[in-house]
C-alpha positions as CSV (number, residue, x, y, z in Angstrom):
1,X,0.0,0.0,0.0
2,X,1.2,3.4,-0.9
3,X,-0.4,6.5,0.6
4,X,1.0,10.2,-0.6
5,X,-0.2,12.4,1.7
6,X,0.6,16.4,2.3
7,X,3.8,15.8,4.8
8,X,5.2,13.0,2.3
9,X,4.3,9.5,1.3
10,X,3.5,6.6,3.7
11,X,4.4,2.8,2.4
12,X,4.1,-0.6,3.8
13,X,4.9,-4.1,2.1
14,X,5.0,-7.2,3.5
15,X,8.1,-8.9,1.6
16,X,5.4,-11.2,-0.2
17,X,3.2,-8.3,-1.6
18,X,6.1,-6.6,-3.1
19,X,7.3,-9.6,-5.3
20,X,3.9,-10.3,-5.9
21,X,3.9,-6.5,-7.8
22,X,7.4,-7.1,-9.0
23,X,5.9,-10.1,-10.8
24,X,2.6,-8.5,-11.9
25,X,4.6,-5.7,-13.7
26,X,7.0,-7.8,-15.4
27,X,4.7,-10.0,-16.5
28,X,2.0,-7.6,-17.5
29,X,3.8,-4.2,-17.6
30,X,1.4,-2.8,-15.7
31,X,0.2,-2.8,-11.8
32,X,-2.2,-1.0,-10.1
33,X,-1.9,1.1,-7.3
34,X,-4.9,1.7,-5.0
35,X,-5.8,4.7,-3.4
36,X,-2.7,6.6,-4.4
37,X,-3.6,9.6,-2.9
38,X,-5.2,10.0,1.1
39,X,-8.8,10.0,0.6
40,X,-8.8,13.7,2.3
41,X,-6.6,15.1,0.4
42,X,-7.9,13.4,-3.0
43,X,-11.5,15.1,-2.2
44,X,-9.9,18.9,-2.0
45,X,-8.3,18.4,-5.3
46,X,-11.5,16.9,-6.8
47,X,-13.8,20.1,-5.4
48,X,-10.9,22.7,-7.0
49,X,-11.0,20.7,-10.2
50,X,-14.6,20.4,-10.5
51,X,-14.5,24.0,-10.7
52,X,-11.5,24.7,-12.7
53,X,-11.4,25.9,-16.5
54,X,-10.4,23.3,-19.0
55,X,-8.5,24.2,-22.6
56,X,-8.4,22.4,-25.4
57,X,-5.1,20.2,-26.5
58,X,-4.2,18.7,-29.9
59,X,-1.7,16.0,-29.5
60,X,-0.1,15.8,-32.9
61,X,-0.8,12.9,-34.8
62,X,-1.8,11.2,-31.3
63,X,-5.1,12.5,-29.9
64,X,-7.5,15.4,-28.9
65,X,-8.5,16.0,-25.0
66,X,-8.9,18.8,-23.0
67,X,-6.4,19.9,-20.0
68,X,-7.1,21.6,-17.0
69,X,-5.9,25.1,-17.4
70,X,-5.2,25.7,-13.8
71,X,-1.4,26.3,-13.7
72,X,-1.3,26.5,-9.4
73,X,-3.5,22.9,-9.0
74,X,-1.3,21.1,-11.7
75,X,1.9,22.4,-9.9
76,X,0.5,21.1,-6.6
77,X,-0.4,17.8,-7.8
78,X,2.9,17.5,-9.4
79,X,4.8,18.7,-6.1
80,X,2.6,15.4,-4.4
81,X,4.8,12.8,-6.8
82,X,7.8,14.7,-6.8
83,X,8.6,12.7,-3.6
84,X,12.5,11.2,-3.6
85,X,10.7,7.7,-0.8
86,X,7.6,7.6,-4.2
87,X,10.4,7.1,-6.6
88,X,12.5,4.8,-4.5
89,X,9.2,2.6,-4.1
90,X,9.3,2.3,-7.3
91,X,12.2,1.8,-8.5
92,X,11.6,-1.2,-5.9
93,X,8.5,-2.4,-7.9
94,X,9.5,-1.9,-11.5
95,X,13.3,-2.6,-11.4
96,X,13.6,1.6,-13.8
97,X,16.7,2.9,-13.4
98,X,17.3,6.1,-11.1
99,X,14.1,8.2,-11.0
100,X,15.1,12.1,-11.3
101,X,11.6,13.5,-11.7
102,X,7.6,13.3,-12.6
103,X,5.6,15.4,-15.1
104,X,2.2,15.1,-15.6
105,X,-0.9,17.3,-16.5
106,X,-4.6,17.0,-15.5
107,X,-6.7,15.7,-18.8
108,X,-10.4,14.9,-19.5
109,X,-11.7,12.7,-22.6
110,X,-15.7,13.6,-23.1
111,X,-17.8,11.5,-25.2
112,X,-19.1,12.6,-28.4
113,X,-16.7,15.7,-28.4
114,X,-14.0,13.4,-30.7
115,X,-11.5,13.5,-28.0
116,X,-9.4,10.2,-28.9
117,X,-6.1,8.9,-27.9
118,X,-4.3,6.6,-30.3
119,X,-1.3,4.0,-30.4
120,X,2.2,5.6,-30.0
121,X,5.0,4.6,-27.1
122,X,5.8,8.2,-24.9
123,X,9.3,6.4,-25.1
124,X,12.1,9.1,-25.2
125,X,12.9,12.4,-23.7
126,X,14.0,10.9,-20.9
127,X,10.8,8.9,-19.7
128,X,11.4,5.9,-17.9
129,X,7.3,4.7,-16.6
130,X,3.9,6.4,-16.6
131,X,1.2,6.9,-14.3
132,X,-2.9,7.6,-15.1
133,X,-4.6,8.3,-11.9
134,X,-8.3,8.1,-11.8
135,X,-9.7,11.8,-10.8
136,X,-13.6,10.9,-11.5
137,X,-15.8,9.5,-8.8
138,X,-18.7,8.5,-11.2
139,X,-17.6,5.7,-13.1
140,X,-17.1,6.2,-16.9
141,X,-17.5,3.8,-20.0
142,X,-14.3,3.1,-22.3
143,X,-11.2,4.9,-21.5
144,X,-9.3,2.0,-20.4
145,X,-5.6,2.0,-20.7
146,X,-4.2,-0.9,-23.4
147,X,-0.7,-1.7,-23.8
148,X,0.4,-4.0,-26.7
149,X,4.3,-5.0,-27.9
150,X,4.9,-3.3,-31.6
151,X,3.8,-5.4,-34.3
152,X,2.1,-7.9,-32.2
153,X,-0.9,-10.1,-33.3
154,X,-3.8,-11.1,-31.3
155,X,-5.6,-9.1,-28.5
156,X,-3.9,-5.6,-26.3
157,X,-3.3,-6.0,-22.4
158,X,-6.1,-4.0,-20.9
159,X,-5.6,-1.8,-17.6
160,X,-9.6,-0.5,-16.6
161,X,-9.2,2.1,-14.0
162,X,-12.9,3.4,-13.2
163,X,-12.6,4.1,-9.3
164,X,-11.4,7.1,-7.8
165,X,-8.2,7.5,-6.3
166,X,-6.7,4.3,-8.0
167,X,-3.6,5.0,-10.1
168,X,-2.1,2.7,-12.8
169,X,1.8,2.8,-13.2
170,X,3.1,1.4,-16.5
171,X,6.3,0.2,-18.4
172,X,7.4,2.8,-21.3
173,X,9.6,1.0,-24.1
174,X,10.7,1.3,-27.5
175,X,9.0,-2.1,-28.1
176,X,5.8,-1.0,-26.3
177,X,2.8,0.8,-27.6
178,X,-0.5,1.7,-25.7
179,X,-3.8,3.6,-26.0
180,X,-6.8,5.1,-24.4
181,X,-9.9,3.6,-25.8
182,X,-12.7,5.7,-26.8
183,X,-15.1,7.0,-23.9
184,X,-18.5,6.3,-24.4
185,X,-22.0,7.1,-22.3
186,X,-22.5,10.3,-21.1
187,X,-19.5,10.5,-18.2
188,X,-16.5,11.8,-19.1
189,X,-12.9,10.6,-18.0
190,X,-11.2,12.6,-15.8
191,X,-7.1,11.9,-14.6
192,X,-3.9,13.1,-13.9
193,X,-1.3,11.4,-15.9
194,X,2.1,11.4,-16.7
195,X,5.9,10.2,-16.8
196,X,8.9,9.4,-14.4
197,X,11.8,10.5,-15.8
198,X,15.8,10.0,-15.3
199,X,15.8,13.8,-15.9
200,X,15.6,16.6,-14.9
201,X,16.5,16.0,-11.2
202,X,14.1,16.8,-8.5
203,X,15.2,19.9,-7.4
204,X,15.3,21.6,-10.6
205,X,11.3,20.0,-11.1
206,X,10.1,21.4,-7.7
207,X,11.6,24.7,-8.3
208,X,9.9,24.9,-12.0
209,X,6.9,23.9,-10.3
210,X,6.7,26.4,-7.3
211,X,7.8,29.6,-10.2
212,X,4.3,28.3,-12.2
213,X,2.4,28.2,-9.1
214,X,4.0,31.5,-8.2
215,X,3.0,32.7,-11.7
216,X,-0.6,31.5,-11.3
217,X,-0.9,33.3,-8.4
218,X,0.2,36.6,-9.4
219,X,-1.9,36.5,-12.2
């Protein structure tokens, strides 16, 4: 179980349950981790995002979503998996080289606006894993993660993540591809996603992070 809360990030494993994700993600390239965030502190994000303004983003070639506009929330949510014990976890589950940094953004796919998300890899620039945590306490239709090796027949791995709070953390590769399949019904899909990176080291990510926040602020 790991718990990121405001004064850091609280872990326990019994010596069984971490080899049981260690196998899970070499097997699968995927695990799940439930109730990332404290339950507390997940609910005061959800009520400043349910009232944040949103912006359209083009993906080139990849997809269409939109992405919360919100400069300060995105920082802070960024500053709760900046943690130096988060990476070290897992580095522990996965096996990555040294973690130096995470980078994500705050996205929503809504059905029938042709937001999409098609195959590519996210492999490069530095990226070593992602992470897709679930921001949407009414459960949506489609939008589940699929990963699949490169010219591979037969059918994708499939990652569902409908409940709130519950994160997926998955393997980046050059022989890797994945998706977001198409949401459908009449909820949207609402995360936080992105990548841990070899670089740029901490420090130079937390102080990017508290000059946007300091930026959104002034504004």
């Amino acid at each position: 179980m790991i718990t990121i809360r405001k004064l850091g990030v609280e872990a326990s494993f019994s010596g069984q349950e971490l080899a049981d994700l260690q196998r899970q993600f070499q097997e699968n390239h995927f695990v799940r981790l439930p109730n990332l965030i404290d339950r507390a502190l997940l609910e005061e994000l959800y009520s400043q995002i349910t009232t944040a303004h949103w912006e359209n983003r083009v993906h080139d070639g990849i997809g269409i979503e939109v992405c919360l506009k919100d400069a300060g929330l995105v920082a802070l949510m960024n500053f709760l998996l900046n943690d130096q014990e988060l990476f070290q976890i897992i580095q522990k589950i996965t096996g990555c080289q040294t973690i130096g940094c995470f980078q994500g953004r705050v996205y929503r796919m809504i059905p029938s606006a042709g937001h999409y998300d098609s195959w590519h890899t996210d492999f490069g620039e530095d990226r070593l894993l992602a992470l897709s945590l679930n921001l949407g306490k009414e459960p949506y239709q489609g939008g589940a993660l699929q990963i699949q090796r490169n010219n591979a027949a037969g059918l994708p791995i499939e990652a569902p993540n409908i409940q709130f709070g519950h994160a997926v953390l998955f393997r980046l590769s050059a022989e890797l591809k994945h998706r977001v399949t198409k949401v459908e019904g009449d909820i949207p899909k609402t995360a936080f996603a992105g990548w841990f990176k070899s670089s740029p080291d901490l420090w130079s990510e937390l102080t990017e992070l508290s000059q946007l926040s300091q930026a959104q602020s002034a504004s």
